[in-house]
N, C-alpha and C positions, 0 to 999 in steps of 0.2 A: 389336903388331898381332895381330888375333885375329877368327877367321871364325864365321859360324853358319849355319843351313841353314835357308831357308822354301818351303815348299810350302804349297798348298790341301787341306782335307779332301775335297773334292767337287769335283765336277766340276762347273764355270761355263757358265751358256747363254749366254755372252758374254765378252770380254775383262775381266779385272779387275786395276785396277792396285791392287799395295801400296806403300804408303810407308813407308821406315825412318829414325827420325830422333832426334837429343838430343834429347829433351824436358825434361831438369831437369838439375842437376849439374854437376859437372867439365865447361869448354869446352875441356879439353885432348885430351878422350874425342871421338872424332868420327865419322860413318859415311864410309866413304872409298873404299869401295865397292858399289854393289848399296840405293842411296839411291831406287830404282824398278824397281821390278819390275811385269812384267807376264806375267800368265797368260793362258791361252787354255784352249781344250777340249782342246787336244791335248798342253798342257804340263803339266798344273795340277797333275798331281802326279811332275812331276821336280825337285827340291829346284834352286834359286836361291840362290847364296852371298853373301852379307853382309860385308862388310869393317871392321872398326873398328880405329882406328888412334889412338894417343896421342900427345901431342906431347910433347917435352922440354920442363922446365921447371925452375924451379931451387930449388922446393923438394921435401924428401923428403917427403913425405908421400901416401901412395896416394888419390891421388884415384876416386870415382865417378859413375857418371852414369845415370841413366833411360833407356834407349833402347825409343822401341817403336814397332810394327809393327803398321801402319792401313791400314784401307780401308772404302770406304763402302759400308754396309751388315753389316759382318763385326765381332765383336770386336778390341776391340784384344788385343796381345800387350804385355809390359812388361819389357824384359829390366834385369837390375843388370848393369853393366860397372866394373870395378873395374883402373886401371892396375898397374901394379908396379914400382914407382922402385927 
Protein backbone atom coordinates (compact mmCIF):
# COMPACT_ATOMS: atom_id res chain seq x y z
CA UNK A 1 0.00 0.00 0.00
CA UNK A 2 1.17 3.36 -0.96
CA UNK A 3 -0.51 7.13 -0.95
CA UNK A 4 -0.03 10.27 -3.16
CA UNK A 5 -1.17 13.66 -2.85
CA UNK A 6 -3.58 15.84 -5.62
CA UNK A 7 -4.42 19.16 -5.66
CA UNK A 8 -5.48 21.84 -8.43
CA UNK A 9 -3.08 24.49 -9.55
CA UNK A 10 -5.81 27.16 -9.67
CA UNK A 11 -8.54 27.84 -8.45
CA UNK A 12 -11.98 26.46 -10.16
CA UNK A 13 -15.21 28.68 -11.08
CA UNK A 14 -16.92 25.51 -10.21
CA UNK A 15 -16.82 22.02 -8.94
CA UNK A 16 -14.37 19.89 -10.58
CA UNK A 17 -14.17 16.23 -10.24
CA UNK A 18 -10.86 14.09 -10.82
CA UNK A 19 -10.57 10.76 -11.58
CA UNK A 20 -7.69 8.26 -10.56
CA UNK A 21 -7.44 5.02 -12.16
CA UNK A 22 -5.37 1.69 -13.68
CA UNK A 23 -5.06 2.42 -16.96
CA UNK A 24 -2.42 -0.24 -18.25
CA UNK A 25 -0.49 -2.87 -16.46
CA UNK A 26 -0.41 -4.92 -13.37
CA UNK A 27 -4.45 -5.72 -12.25
CA UNK A 28 -2.78 -6.51 -8.93
CA UNK A 29 -1.91 -2.63 -8.58
CA UNK A 30 -5.23 -1.02 -7.74
CA UNK A 31 -6.62 2.58 -6.56
CA UNK A 32 -8.28 1.78 -3.29
CA UNK A 33 -8.67 4.81 -2.25
CA UNK A 34 -9.40 8.39 -3.27
CA UNK A 35 -10.80 6.91 -6.98
CA UNK A 36 -12.84 10.59 -7.07
CA UNK A 37 -12.14 13.43 -5.96
CA UNK A 38 -13.67 16.47 -5.98
CA UNK A 39 -12.69 20.00 -5.73
CA UNK A 40 -14.47 23.15 -5.09
CA UNK A 41 -13.35 27.08 -4.72
CA UNK A 42 -12.86 26.54 -1.41
CA UNK A 43 -10.83 23.24 -1.44
CA UNK A 44 -8.89 23.16 -4.53
CA UNK A 45 -5.84 23.63 -3.19
CA UNK A 46 -5.74 21.29 -0.06
CA UNK A 47 -4.06 18.14 -1.16
CA UNK A 48 -6.66 14.86 -1.49
CA UNK A 49 -4.91 11.44 -0.70
CA UNK A 50 -4.84 8.77 -3.11
CA UNK A 51 -4.55 5.09 -2.07
CA UNK A 52 -3.04 2.21 -4.05
CA UNK A 53 -2.88 -0.97 -2.89
CA UNK A 54 -1.33 -4.39 -4.31
CA UNK A 55 -2.65 -7.60 -4.16
CA UNK A 56 -0.71 -10.90 -3.19
CA UNK A 57 -0.05 -13.01 -5.71
CA UNK A 58 2.04 -15.88 -6.43
CA UNK A 59 4.51 -14.91 -8.54
CA UNK A 60 7.76 -12.97 -7.57
CA UNK A 61 8.03 -10.85 -9.78
CA UNK A 62 7.52 -6.78 -9.31
CA UNK A 63 4.86 -6.06 -11.17
CA UNK A 64 3.62 -2.28 -12.67
CA UNK A 65 0.96 -0.35 -13.63
CA UNK A 66 -0.10 3.17 -15.35
CA UNK A 67 -2.08 5.01 -13.01
CA UNK A 68 -3.53 8.38 -13.91
CA UNK A 69 -5.17 11.25 -12.99
CA UNK A 70 -8.08 12.98 -15.29
CA UNK A 71 -10.50 15.33 -15.51
CA UNK A 72 -12.30 17.02 -18.21
CA UNK A 73 -10.95 19.83 -19.44
CA UNK A 74 -7.34 19.57 -17.50
CA UNK A 75 -4.28 17.43 -18.53
CA UNK A 76 -4.02 14.22 -17.62
CA UNK A 77 -1.29 13.24 -14.98
CA UNK A 78 0.41 9.50 -15.43
CA UNK A 79 1.93 8.07 -12.51
CA UNK A 80 4.42 4.41 -12.84
CA UNK A 81 3.46 2.34 -9.66
CA UNK A 82 5.56 -0.34 -9.27
CA UNK A 83 4.74 -3.38 -6.32
CA UNK A 84 7.38 -4.97 -4.30
CA UNK A 85 7.02 -8.81 -3.89
Amino acid sequence: TNTFSVKLAVQPTSDVTVTVSRTAGDSDISVSGGASLTFTSTNWNIAQTVTLTAAEDLDLVNGSATITVQSAGLPNVVISATEQE
